[in-house]
C-alpha positions in Angstrom: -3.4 31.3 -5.1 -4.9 27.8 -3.4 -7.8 29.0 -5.9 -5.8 29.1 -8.8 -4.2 25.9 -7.8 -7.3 24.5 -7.2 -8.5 25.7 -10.6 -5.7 24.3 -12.6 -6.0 20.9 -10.6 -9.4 20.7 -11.7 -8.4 21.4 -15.7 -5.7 18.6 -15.4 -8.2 16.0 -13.8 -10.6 16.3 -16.7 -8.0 16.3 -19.2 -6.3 13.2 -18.0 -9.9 11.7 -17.2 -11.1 12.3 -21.0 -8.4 10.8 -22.2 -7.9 8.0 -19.8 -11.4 7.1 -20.2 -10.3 6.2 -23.9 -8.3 2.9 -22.1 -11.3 2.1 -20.0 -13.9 2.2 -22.8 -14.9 0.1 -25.6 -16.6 3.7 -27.9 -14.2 6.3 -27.1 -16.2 10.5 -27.0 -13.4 12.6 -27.9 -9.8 14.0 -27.2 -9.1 17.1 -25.1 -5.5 18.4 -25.5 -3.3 18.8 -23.2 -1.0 20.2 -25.3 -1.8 24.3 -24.1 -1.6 23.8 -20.7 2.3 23.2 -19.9 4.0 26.1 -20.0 5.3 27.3 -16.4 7.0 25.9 -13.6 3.7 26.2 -11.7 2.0 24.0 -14.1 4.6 21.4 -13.4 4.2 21.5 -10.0 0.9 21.1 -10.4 0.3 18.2 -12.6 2.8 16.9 -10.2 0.8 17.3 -7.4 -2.4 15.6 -9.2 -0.4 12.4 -9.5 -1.0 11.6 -5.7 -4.7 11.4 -6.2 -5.6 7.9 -7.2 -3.5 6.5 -4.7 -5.0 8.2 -1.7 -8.5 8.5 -3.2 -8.8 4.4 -2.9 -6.1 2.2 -3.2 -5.0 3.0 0.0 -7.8 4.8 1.6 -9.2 1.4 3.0 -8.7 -1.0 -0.4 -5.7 -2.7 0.6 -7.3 -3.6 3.9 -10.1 -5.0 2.3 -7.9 -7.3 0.2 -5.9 -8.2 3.8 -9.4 -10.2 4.4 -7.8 -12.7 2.8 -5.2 -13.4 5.1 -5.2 -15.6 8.2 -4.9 -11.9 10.2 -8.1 -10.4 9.7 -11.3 -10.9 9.7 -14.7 -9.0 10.0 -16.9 -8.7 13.2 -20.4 -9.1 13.8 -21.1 -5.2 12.4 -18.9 -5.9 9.1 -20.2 -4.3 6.1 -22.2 -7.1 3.9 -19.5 -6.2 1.0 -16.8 -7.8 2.7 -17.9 -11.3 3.6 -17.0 -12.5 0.3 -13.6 -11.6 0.3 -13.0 -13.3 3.7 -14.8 -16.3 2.7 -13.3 -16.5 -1.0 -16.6 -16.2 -2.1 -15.7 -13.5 -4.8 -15.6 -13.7 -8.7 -15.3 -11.4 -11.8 -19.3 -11.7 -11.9 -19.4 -10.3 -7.8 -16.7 -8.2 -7.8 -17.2 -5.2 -4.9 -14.1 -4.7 -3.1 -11.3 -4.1 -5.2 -13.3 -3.7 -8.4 -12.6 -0.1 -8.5 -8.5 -0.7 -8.1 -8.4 -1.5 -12.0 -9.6 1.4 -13.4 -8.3 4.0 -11.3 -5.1 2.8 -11.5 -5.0 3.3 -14.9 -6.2 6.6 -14.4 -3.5 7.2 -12.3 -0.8 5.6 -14.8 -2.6 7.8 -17.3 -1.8 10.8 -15.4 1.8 9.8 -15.1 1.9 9.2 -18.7 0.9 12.7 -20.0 3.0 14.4 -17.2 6.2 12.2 -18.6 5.4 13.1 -22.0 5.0 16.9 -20.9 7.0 18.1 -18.9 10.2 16.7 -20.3 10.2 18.8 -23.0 9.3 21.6 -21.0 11.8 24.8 -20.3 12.1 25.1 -17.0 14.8 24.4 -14.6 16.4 20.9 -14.3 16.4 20.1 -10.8 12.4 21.2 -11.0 11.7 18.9 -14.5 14.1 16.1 -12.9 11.7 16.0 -9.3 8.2 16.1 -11.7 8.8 13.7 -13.9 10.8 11.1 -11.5 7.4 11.7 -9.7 5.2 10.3 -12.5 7.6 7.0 -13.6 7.5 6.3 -9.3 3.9 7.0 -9.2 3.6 5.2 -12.1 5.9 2.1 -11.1 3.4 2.1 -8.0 0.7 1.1 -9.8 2.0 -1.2 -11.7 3.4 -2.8 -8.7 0.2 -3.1 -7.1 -1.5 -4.1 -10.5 0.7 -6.7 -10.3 0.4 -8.2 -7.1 -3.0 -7.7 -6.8 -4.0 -9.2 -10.2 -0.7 -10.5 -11.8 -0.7 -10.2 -15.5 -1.4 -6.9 -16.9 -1.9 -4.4 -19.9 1.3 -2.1 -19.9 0.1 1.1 -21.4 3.1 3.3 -21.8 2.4 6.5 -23.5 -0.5 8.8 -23.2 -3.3 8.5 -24.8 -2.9 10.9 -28.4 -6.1 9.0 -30.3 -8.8 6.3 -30.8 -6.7 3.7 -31.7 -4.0 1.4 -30.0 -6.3 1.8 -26.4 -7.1 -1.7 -26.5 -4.1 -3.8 -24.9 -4.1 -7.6 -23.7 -2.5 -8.3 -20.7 1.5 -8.3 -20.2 2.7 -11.6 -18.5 3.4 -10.1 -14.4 7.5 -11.2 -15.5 7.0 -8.4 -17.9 5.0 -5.7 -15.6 7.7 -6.4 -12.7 10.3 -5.7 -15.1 8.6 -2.3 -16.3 8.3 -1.4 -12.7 11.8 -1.6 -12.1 13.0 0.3 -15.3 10.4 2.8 -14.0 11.8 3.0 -10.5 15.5 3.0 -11.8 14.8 6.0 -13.7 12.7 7.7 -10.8 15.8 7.1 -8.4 18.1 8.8 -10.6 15.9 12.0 -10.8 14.7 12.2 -7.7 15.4 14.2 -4.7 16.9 12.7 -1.1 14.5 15.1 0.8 11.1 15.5 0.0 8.3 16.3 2.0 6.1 13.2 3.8 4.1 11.5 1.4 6.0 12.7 -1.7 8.3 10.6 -4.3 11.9 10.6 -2.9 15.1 8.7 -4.2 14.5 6.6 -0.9 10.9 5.9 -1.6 11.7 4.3 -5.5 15.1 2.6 -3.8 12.9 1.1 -0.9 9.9 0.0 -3.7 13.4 -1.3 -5.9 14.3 -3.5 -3.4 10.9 -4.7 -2.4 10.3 -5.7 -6.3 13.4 -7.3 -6.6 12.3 -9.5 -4.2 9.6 -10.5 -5.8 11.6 -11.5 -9.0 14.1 -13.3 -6.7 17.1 -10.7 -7.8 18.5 -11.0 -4.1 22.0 -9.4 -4.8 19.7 -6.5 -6.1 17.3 -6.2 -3.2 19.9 -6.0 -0.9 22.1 -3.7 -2.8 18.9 -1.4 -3.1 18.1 -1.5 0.8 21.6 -0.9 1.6 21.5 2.2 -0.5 18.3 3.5 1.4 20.3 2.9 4.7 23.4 4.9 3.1 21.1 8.0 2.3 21.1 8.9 6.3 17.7 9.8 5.5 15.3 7.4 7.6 15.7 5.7 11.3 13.5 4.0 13.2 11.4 5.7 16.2 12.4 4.3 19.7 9.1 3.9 20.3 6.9 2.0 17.6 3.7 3.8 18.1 5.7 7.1 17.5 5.8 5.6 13.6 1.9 6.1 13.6 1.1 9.2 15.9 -0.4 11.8 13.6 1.4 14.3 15.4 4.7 13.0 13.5 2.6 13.0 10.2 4.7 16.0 8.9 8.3 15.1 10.0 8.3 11.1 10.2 11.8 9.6 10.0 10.8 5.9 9.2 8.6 6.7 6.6 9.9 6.3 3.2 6.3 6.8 1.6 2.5 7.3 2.5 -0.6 8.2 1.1 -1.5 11.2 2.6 -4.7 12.4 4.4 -6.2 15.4 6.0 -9.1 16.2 8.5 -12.4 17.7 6.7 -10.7 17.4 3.2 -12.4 14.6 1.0 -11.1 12.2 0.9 -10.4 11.4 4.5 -9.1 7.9 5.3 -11.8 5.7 7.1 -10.1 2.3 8.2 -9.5 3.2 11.7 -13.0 4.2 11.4 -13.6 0.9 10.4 -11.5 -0.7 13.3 -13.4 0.9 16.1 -15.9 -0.3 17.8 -18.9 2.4 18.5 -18.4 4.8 21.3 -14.6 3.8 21.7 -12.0 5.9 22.8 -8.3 5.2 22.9 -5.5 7.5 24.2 -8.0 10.5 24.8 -9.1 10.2 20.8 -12.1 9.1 19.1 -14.5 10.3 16.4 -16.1 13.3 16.5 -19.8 11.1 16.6 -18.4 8.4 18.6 -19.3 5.4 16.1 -17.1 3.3 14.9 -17.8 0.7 12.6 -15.9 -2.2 14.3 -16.0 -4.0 10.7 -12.4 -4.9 10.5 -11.0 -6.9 13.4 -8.1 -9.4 14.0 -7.8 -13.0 13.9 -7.1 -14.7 17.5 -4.3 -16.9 15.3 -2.8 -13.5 14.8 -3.3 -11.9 18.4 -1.9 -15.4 20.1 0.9 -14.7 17.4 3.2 -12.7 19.2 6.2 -13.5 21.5 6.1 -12.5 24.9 7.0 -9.3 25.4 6.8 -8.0 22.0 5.3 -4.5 22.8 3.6 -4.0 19.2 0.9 -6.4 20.5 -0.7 -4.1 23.0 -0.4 -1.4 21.0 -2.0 -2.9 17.6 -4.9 -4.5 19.3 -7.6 -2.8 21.3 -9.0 -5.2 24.2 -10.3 -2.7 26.6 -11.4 0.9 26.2 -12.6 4.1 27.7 -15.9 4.9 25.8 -17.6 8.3 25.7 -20.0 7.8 28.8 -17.3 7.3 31.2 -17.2 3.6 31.0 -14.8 1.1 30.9 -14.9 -1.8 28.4 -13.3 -5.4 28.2 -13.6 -7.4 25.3 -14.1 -10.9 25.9 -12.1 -11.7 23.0 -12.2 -15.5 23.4 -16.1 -15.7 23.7 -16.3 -12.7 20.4 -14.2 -14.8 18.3 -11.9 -11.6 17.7 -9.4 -8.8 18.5 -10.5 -5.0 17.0 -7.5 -3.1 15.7 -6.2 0.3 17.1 -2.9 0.6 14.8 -4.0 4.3 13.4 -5.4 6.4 16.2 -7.4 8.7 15.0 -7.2 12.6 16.4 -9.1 14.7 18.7 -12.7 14.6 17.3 -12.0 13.5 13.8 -15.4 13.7 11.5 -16.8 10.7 10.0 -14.6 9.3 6.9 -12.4 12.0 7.8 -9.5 11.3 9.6 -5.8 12.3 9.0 -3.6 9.2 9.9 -1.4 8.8 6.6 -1.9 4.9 5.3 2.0 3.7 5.6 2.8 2.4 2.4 6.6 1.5 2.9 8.4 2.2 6.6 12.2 2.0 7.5 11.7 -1.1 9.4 10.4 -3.0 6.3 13.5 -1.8 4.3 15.8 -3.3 7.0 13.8 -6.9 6.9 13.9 -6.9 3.3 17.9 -6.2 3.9 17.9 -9.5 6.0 15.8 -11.4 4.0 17.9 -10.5 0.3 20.9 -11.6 2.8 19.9 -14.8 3.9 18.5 -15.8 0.7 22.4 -15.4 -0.7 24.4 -16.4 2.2 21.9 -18.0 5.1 21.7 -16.5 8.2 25.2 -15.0 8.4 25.5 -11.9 11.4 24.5 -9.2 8.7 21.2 -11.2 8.1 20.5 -11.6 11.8 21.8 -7.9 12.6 19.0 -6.3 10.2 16.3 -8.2 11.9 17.4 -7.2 15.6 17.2 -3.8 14.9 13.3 -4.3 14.4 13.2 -7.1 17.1 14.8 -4.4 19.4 12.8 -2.3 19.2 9.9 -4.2 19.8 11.5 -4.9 23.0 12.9 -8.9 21.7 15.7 -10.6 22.2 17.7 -11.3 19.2 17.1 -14.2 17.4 19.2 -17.2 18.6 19.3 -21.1 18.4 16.4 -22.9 15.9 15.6 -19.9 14.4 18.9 -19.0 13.0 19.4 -23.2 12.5 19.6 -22.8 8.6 17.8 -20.3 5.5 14.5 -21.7 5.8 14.5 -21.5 9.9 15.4 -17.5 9.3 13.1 -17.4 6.5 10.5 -18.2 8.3 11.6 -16.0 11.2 11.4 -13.2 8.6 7.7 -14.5 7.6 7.1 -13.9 11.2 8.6 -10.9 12.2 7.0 -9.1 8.7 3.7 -9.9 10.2 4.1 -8.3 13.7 5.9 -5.7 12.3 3.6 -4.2 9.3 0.0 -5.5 10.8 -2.7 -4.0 9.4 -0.6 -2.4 6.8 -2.2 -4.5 3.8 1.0 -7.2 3.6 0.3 -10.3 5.2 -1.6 -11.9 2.4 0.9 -10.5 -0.2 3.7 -11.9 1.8 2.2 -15.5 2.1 1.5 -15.7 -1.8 5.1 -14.1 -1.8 6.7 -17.2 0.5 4.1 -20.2 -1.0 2.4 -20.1 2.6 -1.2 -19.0 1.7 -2.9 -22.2 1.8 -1.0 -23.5 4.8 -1.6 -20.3 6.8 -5.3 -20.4 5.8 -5.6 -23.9 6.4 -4.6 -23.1 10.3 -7.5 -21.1 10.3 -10.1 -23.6 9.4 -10.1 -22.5 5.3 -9.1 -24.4 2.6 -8.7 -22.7 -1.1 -7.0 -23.6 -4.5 -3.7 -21.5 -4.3 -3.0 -21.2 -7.4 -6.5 -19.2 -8.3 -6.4 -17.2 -5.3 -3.2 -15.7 -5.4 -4.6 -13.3 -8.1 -7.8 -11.4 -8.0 -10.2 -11.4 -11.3 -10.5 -8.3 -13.1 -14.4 -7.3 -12.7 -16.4 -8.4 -15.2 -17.9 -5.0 -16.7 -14.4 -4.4 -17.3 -13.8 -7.7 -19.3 -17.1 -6.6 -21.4 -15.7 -3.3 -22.3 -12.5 -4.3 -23.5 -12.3 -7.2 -26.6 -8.7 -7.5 -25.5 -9.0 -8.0 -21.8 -9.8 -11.5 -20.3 -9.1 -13.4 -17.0 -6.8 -15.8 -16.3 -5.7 -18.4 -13.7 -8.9 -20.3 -13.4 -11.0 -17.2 -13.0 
């Protein structure tokens, strides 16, 4: 059976990929039909499985991290990977493109998969409940990519429908009003069809409610965003963990109650995540675990502004930084952070003798505890910071072993918004959010400004499209200074 599975997976990739590669390039080679290949329930479950793919394979596998460079949180250490200076240093254009370059393409792959599986499927005979979890699959997964599309690189081509010829593959791009408002007709659809329970890691009604809300934030629909976050809270579905480390242990990969959705990895199945690979310094071992060869990269590391960041207290901190450590010879090791310059990362613990590139920690793409700050945000934006506001924020600052917010910070909206600002970044660190969220509040150029960098906003808050995609496409071009 995993043979057969494997098989079919393997049909549907090249498929999609011959007729994805029809958006992607300028002289087209041919169609392959799918048209023979849906007929069973199996198939369905299939093509819905192949969806997942170009999420986990790079967008999440290390990419978003990457793209956090920007941010006045991270930073790379002395063993960074050449690659990602120019990110940090805003040193990229279309012309340079490394990091990231490889996010345009295969998420249109991945919207192309979504596409045919839409088209597909909903003709298809097979029971509803079965059709209804597919295809609300393929218009989250693709709503997922278009939210990321849009974020990372704001205006974009919406491409719709599956590719079916050699004409109409050419698009301009879609003002990022427009995309946003695709990915919430997507989403609103995806909700309706899809299943309360699903397995970690797979499209749920909570998972397109929580990305709902999270999109209607960025299109300033507050009544909406908080009407869609109350709704995850009614499903009974999610909590947090007592203990915040519990919401990354990878022995709570399979059952995890605060996560709404995750791109999913195993050990020795390609492709393993890396970025806690990444974090580590070489030899390091925390909590018992390291990799199996002992050598960490140590390329991603954190900002002392974001280490010095936290309240008192606040029992994230020791957990998401790694200052001392017990390495494979027996020693102990203290970091003189102040004289280094920075604070390595230990978020995702690997497990016992993970390979190289290999790892299993799933890459948290939305968690409970960001649905109820998006709550309290969406409910101060409307009323200030009423009790319902400050009630959704306490439950994370709880947690985190905080008091509850009191006196200036609850002053007036802009006192809790930053408190929100704030608490997002303790919260989700090293999640790939705290660049998005600074663009998202107007605070990138302040924020980065603290940290000794000064940019143009207004250029950066996008990233340019690489250039050998610009020369493939007539119809493509960059925008916004780039």
């Amino acid at each position: 059976m995993k043979k057969q599975i494997l098989v079919s997976l393997c049909i549907i990739f090249l498929l999609i990929f011959s007729s994805c590669e029809k958006f992607l390039e300028e002289n087209p080679k041919g169609i392959i039909t799918v048209a023979g290949f849906y007929k069973t329930v199996q198939d369905a479950k299939i093509a819905e499985t192949s969806l997942y793919g170009a999420l986990s394979y790079d967008l999440y596998r290390g990419q978003m991290l990457d793209l956090d460079l920007r941010s006045d949180d991270m930073t790379i250490a002395s063993t960074a990977w050449a690659p990602r200076i120019p990110m940090e240093n805003y040193t990229y254009s279309a012309a340079n493109m490394d990091l990231g370059r490889w996010i345009w393409p295969n998420s249109y792959f991945g919207i192309e998969r979504a596409n045919v599986v839409i088209e597909s499927v909903e003709p298809m005979d097979i029971p509803q409940a079965d059709k209804d979890r597919v295809v609300g699959t393929a218009y989250f997964i693709r709503a997922l990519h278009y939210y990321e599309l849009a974020r990372i690189f704001g205006d974009a081509p919406l491409k719709l429908k599956a590719t079916s010829g050699t004409e109409g593959n050419s698009i301009p791009r879609a003002p990022v009003a427009d995309v946003f408002k695709n990915v919430i007709a997507d989403l609103i659809v995806a909700a309706e069809k899809l299943p309360v329970q699903s397995p970690n890691g797979r499209a749920s009604k909570g998972a397109a409610l929580g990305l709902l809300a999270k999109t209607y934030l960025y299109t300033k629909e507050w009544d909406k965003a908080k009407a869609a976050g109350l709704e995850v809270e009614k499903l009974g579905r999610y909590s947090l963990y007592t203990n915040y480390a519990d919401a990354f242990d990878c022995a709570n990969k399979e059952t995890n109650h605060e996560s709404l959705f995750e791109a999913v990895y195993h050990q020795d199945v390609d492709p393993g995540n890396f970025f806690m690979k990444d974090a580590m310094p070489a030899n390091c071992i925390v909590q018992g675990r390291y990799h199996q060869d002992g050598a960490g990269w140590g390329s991603y590391a954190a900002t002392l502004q974001s280490y010095d960041s936290y309240e008192a207290g606040d029992t994230r901190k020791d957990y998401n930084y790694l200052v001392s450590y017990h390495d494979q010879r027996g020693f102990d090791s203290t970091f003189n952070i102040r004289s280094i310059g920075y604070v390595y990362l230990a978020k995702y613990r690997p497990q016992l003798g993970a390979p190289w590139g290999g790892a299993a920690n799933n890459f948290p793409v939305m968690r409970y505890a960001e649905v109820l700050l998006m709550i309290a945000e969406a409910e101060n934006e409307l009323n200030g910071p009423s009790t319902i506001a400050q009630k959704y924020i306490n439950l994370v600052r709880t947690r985190a072993s905080l008091a509850s917010l009191s006196g200036a910070a609850i002053a007036d909206k802009n006192a809790f918004r930053n408190a929100i600002i704030e608490e997002r970044r303790h919260e989700l660190l090293f999640e790939g959010q705290r660049f998005f969220d600074l663009v998202r509040f107007g605070k990138l150029g302040i924020a980065l400004t603290a940290i000794g960098k000064s940019i143009d906003e207004n250029k950066y808050q996008y990233m340019p499209i690489s250039q050998e995609f610009i020369d493939r496409d007539p119809a493509l071009s960059n925008t916004g200074g780039w």
